[in-house]
C-alpha positions, 0 to 999 in steps of 0.5 A: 637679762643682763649679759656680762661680756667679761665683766660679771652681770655687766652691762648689755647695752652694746658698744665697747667698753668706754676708754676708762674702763680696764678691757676686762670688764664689759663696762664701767662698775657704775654703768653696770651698777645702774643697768642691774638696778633698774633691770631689778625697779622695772615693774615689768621685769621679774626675773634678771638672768644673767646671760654669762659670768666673767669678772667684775660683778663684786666691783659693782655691788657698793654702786647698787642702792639697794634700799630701792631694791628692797623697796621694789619688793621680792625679784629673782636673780639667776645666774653663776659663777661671778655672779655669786657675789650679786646671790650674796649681795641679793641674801643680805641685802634684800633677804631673798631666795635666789637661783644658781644657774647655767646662763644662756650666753654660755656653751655650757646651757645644753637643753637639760640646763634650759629644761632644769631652769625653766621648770625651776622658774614656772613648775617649781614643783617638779625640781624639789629633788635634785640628784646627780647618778654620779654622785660620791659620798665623802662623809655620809650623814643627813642634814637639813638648812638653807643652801648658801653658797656658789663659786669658791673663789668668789666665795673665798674673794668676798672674806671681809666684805659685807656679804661675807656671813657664815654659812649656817646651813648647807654650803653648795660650792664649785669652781673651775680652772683652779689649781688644786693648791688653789682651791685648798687654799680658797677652803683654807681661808673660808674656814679660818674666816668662819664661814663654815662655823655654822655649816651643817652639811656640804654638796660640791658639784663640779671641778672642771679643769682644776686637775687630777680628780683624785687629788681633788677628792683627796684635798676636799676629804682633808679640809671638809671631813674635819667638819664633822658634817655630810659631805657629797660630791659630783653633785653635777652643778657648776661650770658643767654641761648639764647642770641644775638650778640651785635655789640658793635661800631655800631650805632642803635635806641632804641626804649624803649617802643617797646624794639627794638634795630635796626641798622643803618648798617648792623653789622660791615659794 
């Protein structure tokens, strides 16, 4: 498990943080870069969890060698948040599945988000549907394709970096503590960017603390109903109490008007 301390998947050896290293961020980017890669070589390791998000995971990802990576064979990473762009990293890198978690360091891993992430990890059978009772219809429609995605502003943040290809699939997005003028100008520029060039369908999950839900809703109608593509929201992941597991890689079918998500295969199978 690798604890972030503020600084992103960062390092969880203790200690404070060495002089040269900015007080954001748990440790420095190339000791944080070495405790995740050998967390992923260790033979007895299969699965880094991230204990919190923070900041400073995308300061690490050029550290990582990630052809020994690709070399270990198939691991799991799991986690949130900032650690969207190690799940970017980890699809284009090594080409794998990997989940978008609640993380035990936080106050949000209530029992139903431990529950949800243990039966993802050892009865992946038993989350091949994902549901949210509060769910809301943007744009009705049914689609099927990988579900890629995460944190918008680590998202928008990674436009022009290696990790940054299209979504060809369905996106899966969430933020919080974002302006609402924020978030539009996040969408703004991953559309622009071509990142929804190739999307096929959109689940959106929470929006804590980012204002008034109505101006939300309003601001997402206008920048995602021009897709052309089914469009649910309140989907009940992200910084939220409670939230599922998202096995990010994996292919599933959205249905938009009965806010079901189901995939094709149980969870990295």
């Amino acid at each position: 498990m690798l604890g972030g301390g503020g600084g992103g998947a960062g390092a969880g050896g203790g200690g404070r943080a060495p002089p040269s290293s900015p007080r954001y961020l748990s440790d420095s980017d190339s000791r944080r870069a070495a405790e995740f890669t050998g967390a992923w070589l260790d033979p007895d390791v299969h699965c880094v969890l991230a204990a919190r998000g923070g900041y400073g995971t995308q300061r690490m990802l050029d550290l990582v060698d990630w052809p020994a990576l690709r070399s270990a064979g198939p691991k799991i990473l799991a986690g949130s948040s900032d650690i969207t762009a190690l799940h970017r990293a980890v699809d284009v890198h090594l080409g794998l599945e990997s989940l978008l978690s609640p993380m035990p360091a936080s106050e949000l891993f209530d029992e139903t988000a431990a529950e949800h992430l243990r039966l993802t990890l050892f009865e992946p059978e038993k989350t091949r549907v994902l549901r949210s009772d509060g769910f809301e219809t943007l744009v009705p429609g049914q689609a099927t394709g990988r579900l890629v995605g995460g944190n918008l502003a680590i998202l928008a943040a990674g436009v022009g970096t290696a990790e940054h290809r299209p979504a060809e699939g369905i996106a899966v997005l969430e933020d919080v503590t974002e302006s609402v003028y924020r978030l539009d100008r996040m969408l703004t520029q991953l559309l622009r960017s071509g990142w929804f060039a190739g999307v096929r369908g959109v689940v959106l999950g929470s929006w804590a603390g980012c204002g008034d839900p109505a101006e939300i809703r309003a601001m997402l109608v206008d920048r995602l109903s021009p897709l052309g593509v089914p469009v649910v929201g309140e989907f009940g992941f992200g910084h939220v109490r409670s939230s599922p597991t998202v096995p990010l890689g994996a292919e599933a079918e959205l249905d938009a008007g009965l806010g079901t998500l189901s995939l094709v295969s149980p969870a990295l199978s």
